[in-house]
C-alpha positions as CSV (number, residue, x, y, z in Angstrom):
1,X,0.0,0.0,0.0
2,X,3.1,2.2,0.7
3,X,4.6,1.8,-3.1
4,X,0.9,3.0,-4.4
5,X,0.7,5.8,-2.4
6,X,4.4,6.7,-3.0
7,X,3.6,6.3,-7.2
8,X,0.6,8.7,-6.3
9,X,2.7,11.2,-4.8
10,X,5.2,11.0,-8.0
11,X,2.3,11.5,-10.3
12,X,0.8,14.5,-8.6
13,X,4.7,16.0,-8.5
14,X,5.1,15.3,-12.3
15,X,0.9,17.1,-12.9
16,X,2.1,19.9,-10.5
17,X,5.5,20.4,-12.7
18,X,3.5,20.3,-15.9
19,X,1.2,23.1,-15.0
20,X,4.0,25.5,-13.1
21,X,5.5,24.6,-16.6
22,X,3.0,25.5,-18.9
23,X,2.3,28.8,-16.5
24,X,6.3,30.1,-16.8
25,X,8.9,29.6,-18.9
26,X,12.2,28.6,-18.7
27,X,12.4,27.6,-15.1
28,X,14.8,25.4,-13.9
29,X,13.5,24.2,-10.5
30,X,10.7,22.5,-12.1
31,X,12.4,20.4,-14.0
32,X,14.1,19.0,-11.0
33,X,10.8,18.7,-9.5
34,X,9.6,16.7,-12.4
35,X,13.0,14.4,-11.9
36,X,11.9,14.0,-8.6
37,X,8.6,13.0,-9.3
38,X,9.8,10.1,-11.4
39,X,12.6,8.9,-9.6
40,X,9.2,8.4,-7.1
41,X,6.9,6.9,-9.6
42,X,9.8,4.4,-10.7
43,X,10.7,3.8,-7.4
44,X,7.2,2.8,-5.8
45,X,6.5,1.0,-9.3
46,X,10.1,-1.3,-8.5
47,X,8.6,-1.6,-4.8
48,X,5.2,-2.5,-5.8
49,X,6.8,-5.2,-8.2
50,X,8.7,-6.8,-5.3
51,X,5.6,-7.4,-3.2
């Protein structure tokens, strides 16, 4: 149940990144936002495989 929530919270980080994106340009702390978000998603989707 973790890993889902966990790949949850990577989603919503990766939406939120898309729409600060789409609202400003150029900026450079949302791209590593959106890195963070899938180092999440991938990580709670390796987790999930495991259980």
């Amino acid at each position: 149940m973790k890993s889902i929530k966990w790949m949850l919270f990577g989603i919503t980080l990766l939406l939120v990144t898309f729409l600060i994106r789409c609202m400003l340009e150029d900026a450079l702390y949302t791209d590593f936002i959106g890195i963070f978000g899938a180092i999440i998603v991938i990580y709670g989707m390796c987790k999930n495989e495991k259980q």
